[in-house]
ZANUVEX-92873 format. One record per residue (C-alpha): residue in three letters; residue number from 1; x, z negated, y. Coordinates in steps of 0.001 Angstrom, whole numbers, always signed. Each point is the difference from the previous one (the first is absolute). Layout:
% ZANUVEX-92873
+--------+-------+---------+---------+---------+
! vexlum ! lumti !       u !       w !       v !
+--------+-------+---------+---------+---------+
!    ala !   NUM !       X !       Z !       Y !
...
+--------+-------+---------+---------+---------+
This chain:
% ZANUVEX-92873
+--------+-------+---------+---------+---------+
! vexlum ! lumti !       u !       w !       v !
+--------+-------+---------+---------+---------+
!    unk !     1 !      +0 !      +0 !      +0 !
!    unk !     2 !   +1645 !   +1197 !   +2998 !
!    unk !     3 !    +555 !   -3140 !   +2916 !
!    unk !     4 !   -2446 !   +1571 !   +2528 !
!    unk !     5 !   -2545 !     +16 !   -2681 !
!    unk !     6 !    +665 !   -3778 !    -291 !
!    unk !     7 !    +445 !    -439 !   +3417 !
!    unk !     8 !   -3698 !   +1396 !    +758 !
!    unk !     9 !   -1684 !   -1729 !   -3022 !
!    unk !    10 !   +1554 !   -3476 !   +1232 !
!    unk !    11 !   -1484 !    +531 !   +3805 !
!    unk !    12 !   -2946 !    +988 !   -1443 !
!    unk !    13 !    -474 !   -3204 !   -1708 !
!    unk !    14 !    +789 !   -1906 !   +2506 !
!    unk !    15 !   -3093 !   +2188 !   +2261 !
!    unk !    16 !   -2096 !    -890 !   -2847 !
!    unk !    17 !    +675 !   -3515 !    -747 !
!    unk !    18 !    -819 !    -930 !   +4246 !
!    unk !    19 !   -3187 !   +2277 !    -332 !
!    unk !    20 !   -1198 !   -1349 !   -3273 !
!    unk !    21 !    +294 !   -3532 !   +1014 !
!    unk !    22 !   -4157 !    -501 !   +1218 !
!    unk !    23 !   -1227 !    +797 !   -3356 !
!    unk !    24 !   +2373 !   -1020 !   -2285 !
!    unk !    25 !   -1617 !   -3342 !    -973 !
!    unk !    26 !   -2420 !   +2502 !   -1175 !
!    unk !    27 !   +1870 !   +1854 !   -2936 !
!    unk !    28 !    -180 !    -666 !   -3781 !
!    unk !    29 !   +2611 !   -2301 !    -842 !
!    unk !    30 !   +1760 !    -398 !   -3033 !
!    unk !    31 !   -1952 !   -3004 !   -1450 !
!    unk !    32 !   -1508 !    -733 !   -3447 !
!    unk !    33 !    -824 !   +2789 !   -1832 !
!    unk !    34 !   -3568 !    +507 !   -1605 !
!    unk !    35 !    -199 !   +1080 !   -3110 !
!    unk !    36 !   -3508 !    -742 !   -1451 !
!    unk !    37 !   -2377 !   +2438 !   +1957 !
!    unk !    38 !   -1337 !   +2974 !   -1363 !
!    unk !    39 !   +1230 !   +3459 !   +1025 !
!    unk !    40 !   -2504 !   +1606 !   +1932 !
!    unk !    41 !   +1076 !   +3404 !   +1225 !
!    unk !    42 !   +3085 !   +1915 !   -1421 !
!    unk !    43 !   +1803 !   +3468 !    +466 !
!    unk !    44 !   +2888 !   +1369 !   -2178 !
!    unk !    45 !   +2766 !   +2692 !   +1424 !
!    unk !    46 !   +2264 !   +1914 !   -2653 !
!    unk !    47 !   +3882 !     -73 !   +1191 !
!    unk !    48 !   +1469 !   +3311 !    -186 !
!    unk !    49 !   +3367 !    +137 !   -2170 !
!    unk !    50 !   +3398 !    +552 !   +1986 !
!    unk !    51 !   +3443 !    -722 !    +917 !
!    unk !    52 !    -997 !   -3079 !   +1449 !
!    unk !    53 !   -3200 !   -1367 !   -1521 !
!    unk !    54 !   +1968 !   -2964 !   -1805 !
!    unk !    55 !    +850 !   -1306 !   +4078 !
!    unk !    56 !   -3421 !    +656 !    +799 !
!    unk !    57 !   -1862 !   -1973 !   -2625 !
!    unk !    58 !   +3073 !   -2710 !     -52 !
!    unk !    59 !   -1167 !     -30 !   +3770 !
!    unk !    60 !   -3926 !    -241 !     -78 !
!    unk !    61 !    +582 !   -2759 !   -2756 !
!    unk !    62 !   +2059 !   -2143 !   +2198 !
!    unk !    63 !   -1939 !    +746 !   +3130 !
!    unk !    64 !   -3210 !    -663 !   -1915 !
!    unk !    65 !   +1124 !   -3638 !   -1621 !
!    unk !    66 !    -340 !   -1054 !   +3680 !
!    unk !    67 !   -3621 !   +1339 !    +329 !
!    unk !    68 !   -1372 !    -695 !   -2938 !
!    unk !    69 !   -2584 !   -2619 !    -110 !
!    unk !    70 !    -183 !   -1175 !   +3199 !
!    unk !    71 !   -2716 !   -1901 !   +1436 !
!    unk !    72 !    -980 !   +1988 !   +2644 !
!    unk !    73 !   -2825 !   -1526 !   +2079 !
!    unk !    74 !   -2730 !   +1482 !   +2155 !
!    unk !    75 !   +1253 !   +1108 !   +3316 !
!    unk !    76 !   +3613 !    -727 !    -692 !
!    unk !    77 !   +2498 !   +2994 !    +110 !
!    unk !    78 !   +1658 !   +1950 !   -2328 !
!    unk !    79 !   +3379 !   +1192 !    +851 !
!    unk !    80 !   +2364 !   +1502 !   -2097 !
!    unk !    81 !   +3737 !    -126 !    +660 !
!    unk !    82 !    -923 !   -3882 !   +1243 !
!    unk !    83 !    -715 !    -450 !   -3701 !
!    unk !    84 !   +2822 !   +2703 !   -1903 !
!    unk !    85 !   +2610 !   -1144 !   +2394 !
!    unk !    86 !   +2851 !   +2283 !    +581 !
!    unk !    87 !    +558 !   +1966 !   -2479 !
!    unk !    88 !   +4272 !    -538 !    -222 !
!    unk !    89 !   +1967 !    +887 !   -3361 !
!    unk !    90 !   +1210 !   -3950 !    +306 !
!    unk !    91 !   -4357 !    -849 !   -1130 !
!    unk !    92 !     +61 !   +2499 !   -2743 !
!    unk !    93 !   -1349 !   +2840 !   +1962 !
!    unk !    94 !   +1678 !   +3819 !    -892 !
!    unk !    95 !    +617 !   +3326 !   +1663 !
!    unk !    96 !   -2745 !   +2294 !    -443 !
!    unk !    97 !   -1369 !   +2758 !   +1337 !
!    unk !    98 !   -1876 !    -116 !   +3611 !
!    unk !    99 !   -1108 !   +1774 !   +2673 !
!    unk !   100 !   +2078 !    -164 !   +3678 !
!    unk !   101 !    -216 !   +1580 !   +2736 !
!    unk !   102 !   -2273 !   +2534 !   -2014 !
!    unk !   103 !   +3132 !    +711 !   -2551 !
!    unk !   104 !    +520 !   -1142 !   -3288 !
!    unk !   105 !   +2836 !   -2621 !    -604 !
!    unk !   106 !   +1362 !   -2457 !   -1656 !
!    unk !   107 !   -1326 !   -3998 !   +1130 !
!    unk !   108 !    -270 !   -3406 !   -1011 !
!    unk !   109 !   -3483 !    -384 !   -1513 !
!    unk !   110 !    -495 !   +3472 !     -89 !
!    unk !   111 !   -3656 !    +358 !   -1603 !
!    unk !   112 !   -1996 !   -2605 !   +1060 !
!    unk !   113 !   -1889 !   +2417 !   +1941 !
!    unk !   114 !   -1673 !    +323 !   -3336 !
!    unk !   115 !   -1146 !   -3672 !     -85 !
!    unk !   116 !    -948 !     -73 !   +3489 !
!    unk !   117 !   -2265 !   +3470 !    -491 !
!    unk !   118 !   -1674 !   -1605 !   -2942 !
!    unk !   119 !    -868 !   -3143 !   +1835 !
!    unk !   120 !   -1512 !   +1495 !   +2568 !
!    unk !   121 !   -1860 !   +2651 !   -1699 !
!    unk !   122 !   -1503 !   -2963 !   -1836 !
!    unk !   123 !    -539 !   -1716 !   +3354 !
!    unk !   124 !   -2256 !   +2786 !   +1137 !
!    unk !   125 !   -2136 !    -299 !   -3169 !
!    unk !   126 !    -128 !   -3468 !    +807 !
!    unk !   127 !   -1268 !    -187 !   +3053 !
!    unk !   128 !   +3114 !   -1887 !   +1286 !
!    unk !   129 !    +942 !    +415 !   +3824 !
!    unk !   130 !   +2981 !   +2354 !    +618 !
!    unk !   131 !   +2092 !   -1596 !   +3134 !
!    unk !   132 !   +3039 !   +2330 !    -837 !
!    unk !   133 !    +431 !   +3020 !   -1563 !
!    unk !   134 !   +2813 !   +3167 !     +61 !
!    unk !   135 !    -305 !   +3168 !   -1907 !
!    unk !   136 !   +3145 !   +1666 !    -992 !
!    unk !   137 !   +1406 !   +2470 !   +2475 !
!    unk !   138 !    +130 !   +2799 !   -2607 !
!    unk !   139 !   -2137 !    +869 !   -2904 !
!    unk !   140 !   +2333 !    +807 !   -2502 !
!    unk !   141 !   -2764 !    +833 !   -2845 !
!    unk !   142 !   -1779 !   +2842 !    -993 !
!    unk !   143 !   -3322 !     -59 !   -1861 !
!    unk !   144 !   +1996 !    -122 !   -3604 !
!    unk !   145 !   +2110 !   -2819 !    +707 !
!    unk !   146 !   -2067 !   -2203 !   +1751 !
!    unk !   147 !   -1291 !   -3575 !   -1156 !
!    unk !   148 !   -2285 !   -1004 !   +2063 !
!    unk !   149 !   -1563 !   +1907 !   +3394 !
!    unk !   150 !   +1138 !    +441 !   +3001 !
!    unk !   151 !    -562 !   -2267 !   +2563 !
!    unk !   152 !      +5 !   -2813 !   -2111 !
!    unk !   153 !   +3551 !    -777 !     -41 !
!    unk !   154 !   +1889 !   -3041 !   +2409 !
!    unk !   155 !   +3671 !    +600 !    +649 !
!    unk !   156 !   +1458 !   -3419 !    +501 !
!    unk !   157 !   +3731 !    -469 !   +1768 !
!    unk !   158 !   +2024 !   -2773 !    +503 !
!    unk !   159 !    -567 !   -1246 !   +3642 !
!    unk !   160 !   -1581 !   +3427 !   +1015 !
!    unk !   161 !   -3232 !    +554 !   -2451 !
!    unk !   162 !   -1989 !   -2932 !   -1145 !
!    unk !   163 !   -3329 !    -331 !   -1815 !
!    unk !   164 !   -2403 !   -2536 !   +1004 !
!    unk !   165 !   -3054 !   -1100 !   -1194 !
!    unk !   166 !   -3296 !   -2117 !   +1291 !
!    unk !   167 !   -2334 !   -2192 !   -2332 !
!    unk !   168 !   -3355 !    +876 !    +834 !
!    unk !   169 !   -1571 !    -447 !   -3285 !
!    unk !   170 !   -1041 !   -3798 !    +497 !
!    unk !   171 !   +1130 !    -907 !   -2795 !
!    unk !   172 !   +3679 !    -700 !   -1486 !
!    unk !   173 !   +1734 !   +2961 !   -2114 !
!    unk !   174 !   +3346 !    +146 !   -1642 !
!    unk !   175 !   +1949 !   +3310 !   -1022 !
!    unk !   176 !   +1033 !    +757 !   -3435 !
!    unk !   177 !   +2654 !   +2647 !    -172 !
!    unk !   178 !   +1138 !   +1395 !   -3194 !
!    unk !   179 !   +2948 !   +2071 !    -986 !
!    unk !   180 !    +460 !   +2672 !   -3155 !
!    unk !   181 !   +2552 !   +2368 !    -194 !
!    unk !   182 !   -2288 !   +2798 !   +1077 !
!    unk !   183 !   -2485 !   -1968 !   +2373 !
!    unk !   184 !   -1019 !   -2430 !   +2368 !
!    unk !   185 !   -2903 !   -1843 !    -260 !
!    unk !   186 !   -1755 !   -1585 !   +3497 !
!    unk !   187 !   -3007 !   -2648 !    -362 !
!    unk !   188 !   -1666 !   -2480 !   +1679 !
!    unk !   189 !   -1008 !   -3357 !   -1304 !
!    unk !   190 !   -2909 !   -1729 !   +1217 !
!    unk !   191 !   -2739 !   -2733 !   -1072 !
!    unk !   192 !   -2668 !   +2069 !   +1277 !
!    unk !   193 !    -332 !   +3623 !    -609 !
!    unk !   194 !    +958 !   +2462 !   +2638 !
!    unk !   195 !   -1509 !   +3232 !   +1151 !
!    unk !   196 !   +1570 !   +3163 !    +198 !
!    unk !   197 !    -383 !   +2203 !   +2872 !
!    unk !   198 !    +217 !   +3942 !    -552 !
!    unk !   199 !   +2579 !   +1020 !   +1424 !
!    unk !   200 !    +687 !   +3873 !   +1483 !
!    unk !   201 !   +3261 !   +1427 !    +596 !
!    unk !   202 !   -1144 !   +3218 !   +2129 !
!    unk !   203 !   +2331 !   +2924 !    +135 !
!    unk !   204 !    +443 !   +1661 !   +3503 !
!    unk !   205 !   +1479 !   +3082 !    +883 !
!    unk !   206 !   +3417 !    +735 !    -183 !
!    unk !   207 !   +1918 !    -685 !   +3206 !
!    unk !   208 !   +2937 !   +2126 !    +965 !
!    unk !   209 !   +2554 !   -1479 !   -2756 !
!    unk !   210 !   -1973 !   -2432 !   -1369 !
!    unk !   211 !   -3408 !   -1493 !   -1596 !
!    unk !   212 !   -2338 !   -2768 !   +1441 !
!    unk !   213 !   -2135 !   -2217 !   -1633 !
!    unk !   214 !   -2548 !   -2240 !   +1467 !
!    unk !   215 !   -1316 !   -2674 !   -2618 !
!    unk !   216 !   -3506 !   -1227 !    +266 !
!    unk !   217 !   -1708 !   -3057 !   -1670 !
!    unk !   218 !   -3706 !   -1450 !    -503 !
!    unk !   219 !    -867 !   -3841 !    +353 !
!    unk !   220 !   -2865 !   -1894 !    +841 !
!    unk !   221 !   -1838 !   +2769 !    +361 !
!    unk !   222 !   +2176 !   +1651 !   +2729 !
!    unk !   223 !   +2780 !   +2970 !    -725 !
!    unk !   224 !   +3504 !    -798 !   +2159 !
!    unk !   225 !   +2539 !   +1949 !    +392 !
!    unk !   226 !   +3381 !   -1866 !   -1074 !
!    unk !   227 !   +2237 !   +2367 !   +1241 !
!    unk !   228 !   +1680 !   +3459 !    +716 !
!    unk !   229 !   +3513 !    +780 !   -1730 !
!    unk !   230 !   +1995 !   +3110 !    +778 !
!    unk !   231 !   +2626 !    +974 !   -1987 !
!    unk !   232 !   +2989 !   +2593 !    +272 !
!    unk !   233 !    +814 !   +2715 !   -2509 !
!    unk !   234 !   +3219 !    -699 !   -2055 !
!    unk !   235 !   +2673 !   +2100 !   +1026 !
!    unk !   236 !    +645 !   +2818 !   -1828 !
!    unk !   237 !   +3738 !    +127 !   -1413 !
+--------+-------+---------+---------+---------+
């Protein structure tokens, strides 16, 4: 990682940590874990094989052992690098494959995109309130090798790109993440069961370069739109 890079993520964090500091008495803590609820909702995403799946699902495991069965209480906040932490090669994290500065390269934690994407995908379903949200810059799919549609992905970056979470089911939940060599598996544990909300990922025109995606979803009897993500073609080599 070159020093500017490092340079930029550390100011960044610093930003963050002054902005964040209102609401952070708000955000899902590491506490006791739940175990005993019943899984309510659930979505499974394949992992496509390559050089560097063995990072990636070393990665989501880690990343996901400090998730996993949380007691997440109405209203409260869930934000995800406050609970993964850093990820550093020193706490087990490996170099993987990621998306900077809309190339391809090498980083720590590469693939956790994947777990982040899955979460909130399952999020939407849920009904849960999305505070923060990035798409990738590029789409680097086409229609044979993509798992799961576009527009529901999260990109998630160290200091830059976070994924956050609200509570608004009014009642507790806890995720259960699951890892098999060729999938992920996202749920949500609950007392009480949960609805799920269609949810529309609508297909816009091309733009010059690029696709767009605006992602629509029905609760209590209203449709919302969640968002609009525009993507860049891959370059062509």
């Amino acid at each position: 990682m070159s020093f500017t890079l490092t340079l930029r993520r550390h100011l960044r964090q610093l930003q963050r940590s002054v902005v964040d500091r209102p609401t952070a008495s708000t955000w899902l803590q590491q506490n006791t874990p739940q175990t005993d609820w019943l899984e309510q909702l659930h979505l499974t995403q394949v992992v496509k094989p390559s050089s560097s799946t063995a990072a990636k699902l070393n990665n989501i495991a880690l990343a996901a052992s400090h998730i996993n069965d949380r007691e997440w209480v109405p209203d409260q906040r869930f934000v995800f690098w406050h609970l993964v932490g850093q990820p550093s090669q020193e706490r087990g994290f490996q170099a993987g494959r990621s998306l900077l500065g809309g190339e391809l390269v090498s980083d720590m934690g590469g693939g956790l995109c994947q777990l982040a994407g899955g979460m909130y995908h399952l999020a939407l379903q849920a009904g849960l309130g999305i505070e923060e949200r990035h798409n990738h810059s590029v789409d680097l799919y086409t229609p044979a090798t993509r798992y799961t549609p576009l527009g529901s992905d999260a990109a998630v970056a160290w200091a830059f790109k976070d994924l956050r979470l609200i509570n608004t089911l009014g009642q507790n939940i806890a995720w259960r993440i699951t890892i098999r060599k060729d999938a992920v598996r996202f749920a949500l544990h609950a007392e009480h069961p949960i609805a799920e909300c269609p949810i529309r990922f609508e297909r816009l025109p091309d733009l010059v370069g690029g696709r767009q995606v605006r992602t629509w979803r029905a609760r209590g009897g209203a449709v919302e739109q969640i968002n609009h993500s525009t993507y860049k073609l891959p370059i062509q080599s």
